[in-house]
ZASEVO-361603 format. One record per atom (N, C-alpha, C, O): residue number from 1; y, z, x; residue in three letters; atom name. Coordinates in steps of 0.02 Angstrom, whole numbers, plus 50000, padded with zeros to 5 digits. Atoms other than C-alpha are relative to their C-alpha. Layout:
<recs>
<NUM,<Y,Z,X>,'ALA','CA'>
...
</recs>
This chain:
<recs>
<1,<49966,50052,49965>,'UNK','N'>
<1,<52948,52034,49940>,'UNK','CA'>
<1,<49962,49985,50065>,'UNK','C'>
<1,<49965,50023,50114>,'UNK','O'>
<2,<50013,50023,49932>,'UNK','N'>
<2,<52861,51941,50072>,'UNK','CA'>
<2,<50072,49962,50050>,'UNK','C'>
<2,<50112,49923,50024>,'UNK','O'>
<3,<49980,50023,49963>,'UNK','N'>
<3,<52958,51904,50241>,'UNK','CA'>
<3,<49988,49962,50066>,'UNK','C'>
<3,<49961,49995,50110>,'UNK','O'>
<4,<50032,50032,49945>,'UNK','N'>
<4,<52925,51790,50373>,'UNK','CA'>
<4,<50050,49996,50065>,'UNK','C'>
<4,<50098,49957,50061>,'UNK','O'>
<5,<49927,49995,49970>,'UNK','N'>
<5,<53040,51827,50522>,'UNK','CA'>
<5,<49984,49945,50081>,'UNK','C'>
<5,<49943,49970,50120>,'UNK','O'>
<6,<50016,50035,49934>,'UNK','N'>
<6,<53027,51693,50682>,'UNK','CA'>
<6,<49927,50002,50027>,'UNK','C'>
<6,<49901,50036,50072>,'UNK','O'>
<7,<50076,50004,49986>,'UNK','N'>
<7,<52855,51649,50685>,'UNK','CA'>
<7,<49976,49955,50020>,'UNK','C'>
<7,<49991,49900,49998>,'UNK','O'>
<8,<50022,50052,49947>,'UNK','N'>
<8,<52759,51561,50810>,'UNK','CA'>
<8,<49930,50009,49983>,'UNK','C'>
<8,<49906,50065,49975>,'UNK','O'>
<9,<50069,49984,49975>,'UNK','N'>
<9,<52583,51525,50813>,'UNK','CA'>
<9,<49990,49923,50041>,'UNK','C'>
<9,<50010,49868,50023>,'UNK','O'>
<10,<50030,50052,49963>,'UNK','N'>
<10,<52504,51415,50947>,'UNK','CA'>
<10,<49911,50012,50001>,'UNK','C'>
<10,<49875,50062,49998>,'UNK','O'>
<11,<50098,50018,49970>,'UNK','N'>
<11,<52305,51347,50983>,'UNK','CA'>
<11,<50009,49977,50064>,'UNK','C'>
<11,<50010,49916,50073>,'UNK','O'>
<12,<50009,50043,49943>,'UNK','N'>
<12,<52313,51326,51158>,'UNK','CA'>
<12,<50059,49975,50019>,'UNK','C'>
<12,<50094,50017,50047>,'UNK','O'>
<13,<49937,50037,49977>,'UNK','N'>
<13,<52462,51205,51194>,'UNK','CA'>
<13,<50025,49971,49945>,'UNK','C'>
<13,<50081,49946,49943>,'UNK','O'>
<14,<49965,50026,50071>,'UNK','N'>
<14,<52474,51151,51010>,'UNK','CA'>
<14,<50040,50039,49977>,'UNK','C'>
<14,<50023,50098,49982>,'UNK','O'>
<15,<49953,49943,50027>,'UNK','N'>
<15,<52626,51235,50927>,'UNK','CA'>
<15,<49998,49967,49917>,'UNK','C'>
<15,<50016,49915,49889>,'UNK','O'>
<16,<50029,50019,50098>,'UNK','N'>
<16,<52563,51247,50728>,'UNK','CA'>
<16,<50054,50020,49979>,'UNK','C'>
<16,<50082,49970,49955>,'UNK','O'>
<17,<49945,49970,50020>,'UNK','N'>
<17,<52718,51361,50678>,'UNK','CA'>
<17,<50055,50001,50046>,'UNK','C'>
<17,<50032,50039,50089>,'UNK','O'>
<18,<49949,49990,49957>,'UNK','N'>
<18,<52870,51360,50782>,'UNK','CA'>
<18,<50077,50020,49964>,'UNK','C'>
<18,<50111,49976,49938>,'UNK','O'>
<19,<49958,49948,50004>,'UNK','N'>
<19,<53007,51487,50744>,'UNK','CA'>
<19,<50008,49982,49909>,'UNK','C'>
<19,<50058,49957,49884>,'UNK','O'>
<20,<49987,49995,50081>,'UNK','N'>
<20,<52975,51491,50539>,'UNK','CA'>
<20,<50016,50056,49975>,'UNK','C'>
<20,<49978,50104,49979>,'UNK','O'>
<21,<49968,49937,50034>,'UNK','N'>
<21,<53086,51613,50448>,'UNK','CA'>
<21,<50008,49986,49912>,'UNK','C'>
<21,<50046,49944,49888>,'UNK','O'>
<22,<49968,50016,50063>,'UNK','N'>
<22,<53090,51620,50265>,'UNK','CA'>
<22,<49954,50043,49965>,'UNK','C'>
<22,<49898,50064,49977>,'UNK','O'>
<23,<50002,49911,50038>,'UNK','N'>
<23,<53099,51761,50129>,'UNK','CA'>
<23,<49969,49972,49910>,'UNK','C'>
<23,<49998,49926,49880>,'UNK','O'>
<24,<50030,50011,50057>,'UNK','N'>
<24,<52985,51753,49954>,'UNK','CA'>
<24,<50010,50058,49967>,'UNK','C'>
<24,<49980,50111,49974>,'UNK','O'>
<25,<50005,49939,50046>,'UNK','N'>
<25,<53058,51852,49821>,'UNK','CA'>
<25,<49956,50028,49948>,'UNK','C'>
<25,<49948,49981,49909>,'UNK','O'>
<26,<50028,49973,50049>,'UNK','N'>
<26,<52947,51965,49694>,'UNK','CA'>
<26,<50019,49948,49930>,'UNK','C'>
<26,<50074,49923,49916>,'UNK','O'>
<27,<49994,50034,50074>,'UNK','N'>
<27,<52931,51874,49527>,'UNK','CA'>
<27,<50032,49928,49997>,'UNK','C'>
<27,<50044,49906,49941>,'UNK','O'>
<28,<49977,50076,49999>,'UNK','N'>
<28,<53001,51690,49575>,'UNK','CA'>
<28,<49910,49982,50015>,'UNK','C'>
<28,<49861,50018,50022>,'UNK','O'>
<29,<50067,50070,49972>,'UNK','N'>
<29,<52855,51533,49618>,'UNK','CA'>
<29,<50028,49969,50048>,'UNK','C'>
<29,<50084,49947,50036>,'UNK','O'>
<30,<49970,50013,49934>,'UNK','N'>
<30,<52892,51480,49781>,'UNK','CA'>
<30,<49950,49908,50023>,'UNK','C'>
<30,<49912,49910,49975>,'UNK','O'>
<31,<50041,50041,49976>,'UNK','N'>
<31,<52794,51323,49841>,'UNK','CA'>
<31,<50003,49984,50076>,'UNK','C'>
<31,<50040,50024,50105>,'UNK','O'>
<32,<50001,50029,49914>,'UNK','N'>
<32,<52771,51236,50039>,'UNK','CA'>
<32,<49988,49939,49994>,'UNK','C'>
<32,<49930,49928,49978>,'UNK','O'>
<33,<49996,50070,49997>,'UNK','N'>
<33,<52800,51053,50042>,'UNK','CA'>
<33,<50006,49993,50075>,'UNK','C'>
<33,<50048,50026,50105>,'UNK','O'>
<34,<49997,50047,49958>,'UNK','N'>
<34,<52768,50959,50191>,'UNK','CA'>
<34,<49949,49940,50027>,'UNK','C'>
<34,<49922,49903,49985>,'UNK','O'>
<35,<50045,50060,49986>,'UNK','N'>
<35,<52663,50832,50280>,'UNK','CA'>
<35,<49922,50043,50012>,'UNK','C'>
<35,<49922,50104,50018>,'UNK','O'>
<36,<50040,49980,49983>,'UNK','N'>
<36,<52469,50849,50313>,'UNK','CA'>
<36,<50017,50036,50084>,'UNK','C'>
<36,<50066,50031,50121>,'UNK','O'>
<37,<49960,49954,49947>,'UNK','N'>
<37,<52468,50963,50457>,'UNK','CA'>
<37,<50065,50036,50036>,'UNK','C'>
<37,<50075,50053,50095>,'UNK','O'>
<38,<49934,49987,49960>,'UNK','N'>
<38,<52637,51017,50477>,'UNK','CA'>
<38,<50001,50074,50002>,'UNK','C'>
<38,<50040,50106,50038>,'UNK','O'>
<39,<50007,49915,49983>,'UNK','N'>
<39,<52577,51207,50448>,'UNK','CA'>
<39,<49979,50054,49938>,'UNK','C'>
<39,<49958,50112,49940>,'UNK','O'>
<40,<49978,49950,50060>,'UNK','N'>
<40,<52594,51261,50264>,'UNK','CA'>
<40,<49927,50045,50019>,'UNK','C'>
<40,<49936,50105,50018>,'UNK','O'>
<41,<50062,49973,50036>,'UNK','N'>
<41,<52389,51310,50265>,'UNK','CA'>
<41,<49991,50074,50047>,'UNK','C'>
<41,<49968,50128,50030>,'UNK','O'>
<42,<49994,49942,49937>,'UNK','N'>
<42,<52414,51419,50442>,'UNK','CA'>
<42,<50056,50057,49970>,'UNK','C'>
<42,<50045,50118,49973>,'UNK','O'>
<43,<49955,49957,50021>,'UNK','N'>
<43,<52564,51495,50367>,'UNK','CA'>
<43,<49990,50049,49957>,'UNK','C'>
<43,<50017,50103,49966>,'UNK','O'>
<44,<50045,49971,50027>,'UNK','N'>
<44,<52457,51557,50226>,'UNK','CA'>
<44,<49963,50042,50011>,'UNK','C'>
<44,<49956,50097,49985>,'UNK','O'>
<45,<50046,49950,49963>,'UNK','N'>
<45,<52339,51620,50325>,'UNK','CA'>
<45,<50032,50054,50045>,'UNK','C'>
<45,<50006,50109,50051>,'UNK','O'>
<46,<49970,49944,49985>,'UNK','N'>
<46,<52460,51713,50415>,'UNK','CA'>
<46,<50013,50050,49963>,'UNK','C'>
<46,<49994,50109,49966>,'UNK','O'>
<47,<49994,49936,50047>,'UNK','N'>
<47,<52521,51793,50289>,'UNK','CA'>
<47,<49964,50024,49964>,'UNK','C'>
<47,<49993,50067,49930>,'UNK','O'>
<48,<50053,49959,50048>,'UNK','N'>
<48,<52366,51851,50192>,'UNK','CA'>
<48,<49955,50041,50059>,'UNK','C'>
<48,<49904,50075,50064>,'UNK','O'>
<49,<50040,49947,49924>,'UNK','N'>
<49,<52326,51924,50362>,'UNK','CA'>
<49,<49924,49972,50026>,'UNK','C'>
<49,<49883,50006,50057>,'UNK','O'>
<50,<50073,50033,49990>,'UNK','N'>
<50,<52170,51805,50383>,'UNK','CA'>
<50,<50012,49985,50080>,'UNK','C'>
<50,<49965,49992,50119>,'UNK','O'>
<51,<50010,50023,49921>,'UNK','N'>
<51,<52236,51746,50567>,'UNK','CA'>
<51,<50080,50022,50019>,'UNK','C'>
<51,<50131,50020,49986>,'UNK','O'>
<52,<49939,49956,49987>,'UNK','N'>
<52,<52363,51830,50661>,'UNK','CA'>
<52,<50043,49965,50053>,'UNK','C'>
<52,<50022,49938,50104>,'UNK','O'>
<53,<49962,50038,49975>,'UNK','N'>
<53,<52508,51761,50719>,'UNK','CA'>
<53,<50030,49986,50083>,'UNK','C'>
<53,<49987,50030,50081>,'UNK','O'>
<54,<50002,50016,49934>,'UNK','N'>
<54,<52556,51720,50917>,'UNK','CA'>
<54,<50072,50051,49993>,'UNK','C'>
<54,<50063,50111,50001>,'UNK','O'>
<55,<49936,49932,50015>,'UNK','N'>
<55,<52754,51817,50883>,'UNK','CA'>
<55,<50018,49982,49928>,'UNK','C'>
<55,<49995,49942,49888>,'UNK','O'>
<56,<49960,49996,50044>,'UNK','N'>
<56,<52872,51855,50767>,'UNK','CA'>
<56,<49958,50040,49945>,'UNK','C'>
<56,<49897,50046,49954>,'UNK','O'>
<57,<50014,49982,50041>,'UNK','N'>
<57,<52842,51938,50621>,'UNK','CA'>
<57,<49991,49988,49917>,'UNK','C'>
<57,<50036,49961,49884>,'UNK','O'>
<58,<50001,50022,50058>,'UNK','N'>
<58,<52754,51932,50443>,'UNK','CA'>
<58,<49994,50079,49945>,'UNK','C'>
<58,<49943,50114,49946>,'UNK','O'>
<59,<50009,49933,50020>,'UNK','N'>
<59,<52803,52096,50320>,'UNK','CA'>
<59,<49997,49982,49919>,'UNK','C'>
<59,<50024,49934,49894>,'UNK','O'>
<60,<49999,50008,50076>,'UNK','N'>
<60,<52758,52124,50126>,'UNK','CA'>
<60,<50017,50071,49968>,'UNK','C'>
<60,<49987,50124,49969>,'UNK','O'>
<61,<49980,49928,50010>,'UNK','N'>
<61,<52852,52247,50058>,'UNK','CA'>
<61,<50025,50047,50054>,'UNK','C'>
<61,<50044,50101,50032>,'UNK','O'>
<62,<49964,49956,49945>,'UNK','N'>
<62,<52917,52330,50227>,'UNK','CA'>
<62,<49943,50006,50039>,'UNK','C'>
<62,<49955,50043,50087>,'UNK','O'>
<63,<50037,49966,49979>,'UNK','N'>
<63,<52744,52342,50288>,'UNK','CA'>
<63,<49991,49938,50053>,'UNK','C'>
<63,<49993,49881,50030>,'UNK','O'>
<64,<50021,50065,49953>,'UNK','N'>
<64,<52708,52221,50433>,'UNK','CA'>
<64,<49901,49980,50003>,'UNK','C'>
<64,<49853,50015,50016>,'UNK','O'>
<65,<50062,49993,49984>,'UNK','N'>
<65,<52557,52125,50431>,'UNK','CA'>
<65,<49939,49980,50070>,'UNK','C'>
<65,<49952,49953,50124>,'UNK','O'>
<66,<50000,49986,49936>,'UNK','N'>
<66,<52426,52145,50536>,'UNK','CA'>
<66,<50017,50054,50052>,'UNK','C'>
<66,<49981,50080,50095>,'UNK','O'>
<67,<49986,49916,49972>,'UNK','N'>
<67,<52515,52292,50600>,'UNK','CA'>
<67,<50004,50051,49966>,'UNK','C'>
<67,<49958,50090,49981>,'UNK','O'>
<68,<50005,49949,50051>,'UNK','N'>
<68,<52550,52416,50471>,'UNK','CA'>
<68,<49946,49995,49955>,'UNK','C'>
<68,<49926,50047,49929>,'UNK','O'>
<69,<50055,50006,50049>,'UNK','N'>
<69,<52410,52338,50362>,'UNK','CA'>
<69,<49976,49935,50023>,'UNK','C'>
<69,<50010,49888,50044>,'UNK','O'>
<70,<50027,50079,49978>,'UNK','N'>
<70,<52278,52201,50395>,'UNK','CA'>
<70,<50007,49972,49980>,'UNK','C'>
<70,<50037,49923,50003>,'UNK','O'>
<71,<49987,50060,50043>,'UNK','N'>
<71,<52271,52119,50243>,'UNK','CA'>
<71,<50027,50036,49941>,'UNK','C'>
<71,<50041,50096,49939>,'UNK','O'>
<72,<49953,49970,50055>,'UNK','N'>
<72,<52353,52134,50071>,'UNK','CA'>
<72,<49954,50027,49945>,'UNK','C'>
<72,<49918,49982,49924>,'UNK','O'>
<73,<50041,49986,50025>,'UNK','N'>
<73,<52254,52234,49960>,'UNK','CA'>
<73,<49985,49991,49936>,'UNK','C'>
<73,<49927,50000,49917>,'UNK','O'>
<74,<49986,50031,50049>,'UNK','N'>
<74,<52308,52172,49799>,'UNK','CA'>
<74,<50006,49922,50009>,'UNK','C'>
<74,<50020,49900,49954>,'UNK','O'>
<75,<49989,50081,50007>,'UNK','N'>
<75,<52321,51964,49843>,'UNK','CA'>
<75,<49918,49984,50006>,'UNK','C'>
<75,<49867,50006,50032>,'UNK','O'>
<76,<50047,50038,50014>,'UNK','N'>
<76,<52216,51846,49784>,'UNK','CA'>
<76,<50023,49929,50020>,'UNK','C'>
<76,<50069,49905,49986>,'UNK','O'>
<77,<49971,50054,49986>,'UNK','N'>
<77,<52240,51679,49874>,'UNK','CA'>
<77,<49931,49958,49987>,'UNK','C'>
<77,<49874,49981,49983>,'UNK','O'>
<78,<50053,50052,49991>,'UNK','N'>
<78,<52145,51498,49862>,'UNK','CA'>
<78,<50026,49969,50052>,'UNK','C'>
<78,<50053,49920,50027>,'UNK','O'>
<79,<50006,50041,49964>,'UNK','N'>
<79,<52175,51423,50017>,'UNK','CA'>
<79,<49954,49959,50015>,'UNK','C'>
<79,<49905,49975,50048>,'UNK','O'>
<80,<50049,50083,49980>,'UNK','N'>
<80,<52092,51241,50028>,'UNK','CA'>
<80,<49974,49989,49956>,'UNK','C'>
<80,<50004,49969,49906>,'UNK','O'>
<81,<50045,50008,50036>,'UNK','N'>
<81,<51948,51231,49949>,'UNK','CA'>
<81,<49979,50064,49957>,'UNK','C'>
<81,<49983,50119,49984>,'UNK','O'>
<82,<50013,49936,50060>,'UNK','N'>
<82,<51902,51357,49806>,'UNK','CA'>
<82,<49930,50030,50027>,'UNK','C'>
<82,<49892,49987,50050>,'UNK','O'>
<83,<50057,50005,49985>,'UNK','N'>
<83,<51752,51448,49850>,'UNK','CA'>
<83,<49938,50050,49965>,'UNK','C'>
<83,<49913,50103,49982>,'UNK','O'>
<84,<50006,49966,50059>,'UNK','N'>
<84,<51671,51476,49689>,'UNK','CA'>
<84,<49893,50003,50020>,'UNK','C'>
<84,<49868,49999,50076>,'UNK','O'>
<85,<50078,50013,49980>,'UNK','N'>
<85,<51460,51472,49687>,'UNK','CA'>
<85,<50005,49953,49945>,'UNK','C'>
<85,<50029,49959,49889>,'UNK','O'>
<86,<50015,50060,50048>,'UNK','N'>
<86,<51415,51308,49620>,'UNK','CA'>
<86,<49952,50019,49952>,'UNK','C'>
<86,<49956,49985,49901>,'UNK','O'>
<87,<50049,50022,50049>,'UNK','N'>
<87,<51262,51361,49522>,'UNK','CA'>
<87,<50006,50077,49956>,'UNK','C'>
<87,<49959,50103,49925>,'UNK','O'>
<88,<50016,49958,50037>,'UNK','N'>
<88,<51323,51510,49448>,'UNK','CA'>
<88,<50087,49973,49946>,'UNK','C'>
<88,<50138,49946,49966>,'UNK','O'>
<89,<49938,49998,50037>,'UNK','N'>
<89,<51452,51513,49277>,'UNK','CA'>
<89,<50052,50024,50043>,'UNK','C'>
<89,<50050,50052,50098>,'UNK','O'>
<90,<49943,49972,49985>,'UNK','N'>
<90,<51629,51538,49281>,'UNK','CA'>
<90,<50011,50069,49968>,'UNK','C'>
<90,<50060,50103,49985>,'UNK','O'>
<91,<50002,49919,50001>,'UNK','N'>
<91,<51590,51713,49199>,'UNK','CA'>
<91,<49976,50022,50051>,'UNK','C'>
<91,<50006,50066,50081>,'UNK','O'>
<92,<50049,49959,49952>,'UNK','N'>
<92,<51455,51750,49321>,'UNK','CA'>
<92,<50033,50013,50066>,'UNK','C'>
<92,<50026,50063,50101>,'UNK','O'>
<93,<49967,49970,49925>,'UNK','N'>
<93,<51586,51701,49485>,'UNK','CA'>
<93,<50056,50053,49984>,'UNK','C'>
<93,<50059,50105,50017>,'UNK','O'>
<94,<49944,49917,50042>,'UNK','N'>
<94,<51734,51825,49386>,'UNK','CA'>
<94,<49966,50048,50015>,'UNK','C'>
<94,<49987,50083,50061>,'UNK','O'>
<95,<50041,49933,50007>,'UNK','N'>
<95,<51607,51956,49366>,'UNK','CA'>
<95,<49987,50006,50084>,'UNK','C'>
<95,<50002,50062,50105>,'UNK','O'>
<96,<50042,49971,49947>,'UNK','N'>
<96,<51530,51950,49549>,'UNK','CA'>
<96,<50076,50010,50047>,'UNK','C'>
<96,<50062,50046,50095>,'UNK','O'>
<97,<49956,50018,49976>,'UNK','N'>
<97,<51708,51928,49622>,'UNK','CA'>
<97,<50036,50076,49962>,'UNK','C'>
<97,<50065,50108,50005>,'UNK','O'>
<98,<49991,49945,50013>,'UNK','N'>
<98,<51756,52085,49515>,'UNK','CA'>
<98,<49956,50060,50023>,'UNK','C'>
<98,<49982,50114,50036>,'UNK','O'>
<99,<50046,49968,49974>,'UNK','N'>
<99,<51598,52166,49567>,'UNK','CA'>
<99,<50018,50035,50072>,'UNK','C'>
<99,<50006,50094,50088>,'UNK','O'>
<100,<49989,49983,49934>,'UNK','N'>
<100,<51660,52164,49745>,'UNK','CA'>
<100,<50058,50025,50041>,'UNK','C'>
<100,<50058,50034,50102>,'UNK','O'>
<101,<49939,49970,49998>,'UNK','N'>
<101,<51840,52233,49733>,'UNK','CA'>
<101,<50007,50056,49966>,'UNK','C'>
<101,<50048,50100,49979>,'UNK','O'>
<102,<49999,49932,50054>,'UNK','N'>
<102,<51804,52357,49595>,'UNK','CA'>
<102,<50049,50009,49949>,'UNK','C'>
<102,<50051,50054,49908>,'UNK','O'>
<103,<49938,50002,50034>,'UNK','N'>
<103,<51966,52303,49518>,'UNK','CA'>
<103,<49984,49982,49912>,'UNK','C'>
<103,<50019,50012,49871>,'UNK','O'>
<104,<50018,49997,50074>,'UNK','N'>
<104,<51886,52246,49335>,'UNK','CA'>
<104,<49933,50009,49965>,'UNK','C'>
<104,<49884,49979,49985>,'UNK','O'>
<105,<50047,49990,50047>,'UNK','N'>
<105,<51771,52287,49225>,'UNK','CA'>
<105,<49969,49937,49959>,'UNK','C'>
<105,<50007,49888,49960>,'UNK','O'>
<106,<50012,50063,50056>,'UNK','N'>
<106,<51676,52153,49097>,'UNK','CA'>
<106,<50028,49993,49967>,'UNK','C'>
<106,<50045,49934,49961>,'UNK','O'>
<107,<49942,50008,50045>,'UNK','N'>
<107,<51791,52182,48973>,'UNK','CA'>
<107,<50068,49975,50034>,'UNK','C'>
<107,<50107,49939,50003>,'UNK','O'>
<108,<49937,50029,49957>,'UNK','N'>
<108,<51932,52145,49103>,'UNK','CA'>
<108,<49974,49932,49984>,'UNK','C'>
<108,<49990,49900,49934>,'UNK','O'>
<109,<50026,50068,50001>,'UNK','N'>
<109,<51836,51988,49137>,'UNK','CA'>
<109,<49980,49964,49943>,'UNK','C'>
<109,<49967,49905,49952>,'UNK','O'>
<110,<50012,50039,50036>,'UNK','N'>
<110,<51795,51944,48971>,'UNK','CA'>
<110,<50069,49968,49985>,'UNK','C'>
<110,<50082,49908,49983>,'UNK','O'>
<111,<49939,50018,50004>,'UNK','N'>
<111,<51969,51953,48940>,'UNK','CA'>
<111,<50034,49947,50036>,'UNK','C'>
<111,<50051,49896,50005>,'UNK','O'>
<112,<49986,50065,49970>,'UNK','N'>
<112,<52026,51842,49064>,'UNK','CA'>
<112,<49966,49926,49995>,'UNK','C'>
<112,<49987,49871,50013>,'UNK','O'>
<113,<50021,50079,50008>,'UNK','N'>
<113,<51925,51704,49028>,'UNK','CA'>
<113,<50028,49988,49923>,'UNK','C'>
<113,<50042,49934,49898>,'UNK','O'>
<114,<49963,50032,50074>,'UNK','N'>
<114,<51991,51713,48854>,'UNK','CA'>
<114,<50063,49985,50001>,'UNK','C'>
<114,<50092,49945,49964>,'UNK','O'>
<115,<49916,50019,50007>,'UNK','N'>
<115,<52163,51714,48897>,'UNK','CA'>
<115,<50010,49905,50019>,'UNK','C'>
<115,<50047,49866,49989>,'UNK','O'>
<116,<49994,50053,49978>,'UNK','N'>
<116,<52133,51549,48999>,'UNK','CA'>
<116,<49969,49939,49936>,'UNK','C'>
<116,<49972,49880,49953>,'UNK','O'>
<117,<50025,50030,50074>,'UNK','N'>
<117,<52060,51468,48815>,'UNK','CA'>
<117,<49925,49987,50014>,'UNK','C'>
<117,<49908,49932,49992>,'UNK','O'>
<118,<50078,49990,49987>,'UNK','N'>
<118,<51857,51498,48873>,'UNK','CA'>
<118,<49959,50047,49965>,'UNK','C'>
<118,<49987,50101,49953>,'UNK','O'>
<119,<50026,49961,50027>,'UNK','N'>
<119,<51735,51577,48792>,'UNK','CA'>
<119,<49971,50046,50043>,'UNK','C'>
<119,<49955,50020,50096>,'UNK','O'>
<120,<50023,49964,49933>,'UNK','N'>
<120,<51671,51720,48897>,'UNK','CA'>
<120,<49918,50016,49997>,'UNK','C'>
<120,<49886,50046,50040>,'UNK','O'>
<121,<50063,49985,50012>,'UNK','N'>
<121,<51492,51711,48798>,'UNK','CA'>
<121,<49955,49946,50021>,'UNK','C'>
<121,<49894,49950,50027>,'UNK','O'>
<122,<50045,50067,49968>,'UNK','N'>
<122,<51450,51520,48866>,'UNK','CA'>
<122,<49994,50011,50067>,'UNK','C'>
<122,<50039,49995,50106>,'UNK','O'>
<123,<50017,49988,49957>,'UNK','N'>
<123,<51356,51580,49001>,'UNK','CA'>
<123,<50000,49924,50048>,'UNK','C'>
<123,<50007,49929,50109>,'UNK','O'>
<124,<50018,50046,49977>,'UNK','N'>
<124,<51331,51395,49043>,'UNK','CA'>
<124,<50056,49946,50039>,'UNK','C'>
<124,<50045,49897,50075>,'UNK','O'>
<125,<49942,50041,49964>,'UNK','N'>
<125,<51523,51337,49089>,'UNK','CA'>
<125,<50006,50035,50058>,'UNK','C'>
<125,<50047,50019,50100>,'UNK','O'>
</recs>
């Protein structure tokens, strides 16, 4: 369960977040609707522990982040723009992207590209 308890972040005199509270249960899809800039992408980033918040608090699982833990050691987020390597396959960014967490193996990764309906032997998609 992520929690977000009265959270502020400012740049200076800009106020990006101002007092956002709201609770994301385990196993629902949650989304953030609002206008360009109104915060969702900062809020994100708060909570994956990428930029740390001005007050209030952001906890996952009981653990506060940022304080009890920097970042989440299991999430995988895309905020913005994806940031895949243009000139290598979509096996080759899986694999180097597993490479660097230690979390799968090739067989993991072949697997996953099959689940998504890809072949994991066309080196060339």
């Amino acid at each position: 369960m992520i929690c977000v308890t009265n959270v502020f972040k400012y740049y200076g005199r800009m106020t990006v977040l101002d007092d956002v509270s709201a609770t994301f249960d385990r196993g629902k899809i949650h989304g953030l609707i609002g206008r360009n800039g109104s915060g969702k992408t900062v809020l994100m980033k708060c909570i994956t522990g990428l930029i740390r918040v001005t007050s209030g608090t952001i906890s996952v699982d009981g653990q506060v982040v940022r304080k009890d833990i920097e970042t989440l050691p299991s999430l995988g987020a895309i905020i913005e723009t994806p940031g895949f390597l243009p000139y290598c396959s979509g096996y080759k960014n899986l694999a180097l992207l597993a490479q660097l967490n230690k979390k799968a193996d090739r067989n993991t990764v072949h697997a996953a590209i099959k689940t998504v309906g890809l072949d994991p032997h066309n080196r060339n998609g």
